[in-house]
Phi, psi and omega in degrees: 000163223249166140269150168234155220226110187274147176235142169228120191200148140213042130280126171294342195258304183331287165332297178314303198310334194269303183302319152318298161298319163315327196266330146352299197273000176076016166281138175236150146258145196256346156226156191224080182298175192224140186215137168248027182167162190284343145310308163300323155315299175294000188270328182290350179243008175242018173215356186221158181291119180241149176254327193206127137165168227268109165264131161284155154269341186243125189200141173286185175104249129239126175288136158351249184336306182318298178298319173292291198337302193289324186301313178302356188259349181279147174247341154309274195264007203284336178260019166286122163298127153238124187262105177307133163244104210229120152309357167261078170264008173330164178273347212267299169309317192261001166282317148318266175345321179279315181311325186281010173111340178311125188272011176160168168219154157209139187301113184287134018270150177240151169267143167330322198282321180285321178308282215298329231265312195258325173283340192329278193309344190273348207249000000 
């Protein structure tokens, strides 16, 4: 059985570009949810089999840290790996983020090779 893969953004084109770049980088997933926040991320992780996911941190709504914040309180999601995707990669943000379970970041805009370079080893 595949994997399955959450994109959290909320550009809709952001998304399409990052589930490209996975198919680019030769990651295949057998599913590829969609969120445009860290609400629709957790409603989309309390009804579906998740493996990983690729997160933004600045999103209305809920924001990247808010959705780790919330996520860590699921005793259901709490051991789902999240890889930040982001244009905030300061050590300040992204230091927040690790404490808050997050397993690595990468910096936008990105390559397939860097995708593959950081999701690889998680997978």
């Amino acid at each position: 059985m595949g994997k399955n893969v959450l994109l959290v953004d909320d550009s809709s084109t952001m998304r399409k570009i990052v589930g490209r770049s996975l198919r680019q980088a030769g990651i295949e997933f057998d599913n590829i949810f969609e969120a445009a926040d860290g609400i629709e991320a957790l409603e989309i992780l309390e009804k579906e089999k998740v493996d990983i996911v690729l997160s933004d941190i600045n999103m209305p709504n809920m924001d990247g840290i808010s959705f780790l914040r919330e996520k860590a309180t699921r005793d259901n999601m709490k051991g789902i790996p999240v890889l930040m995707i982001s244009t905030e990669t300061g050590d300040d943000i992204i230091g927040e983020a690790k404490a808050l379970g997050a397993v690595g970041a990468i910096k936008k805009p990105f390559t397939p090779d860097k995708v593959n370079e950081v999701l690889g080893p998680l997978l």
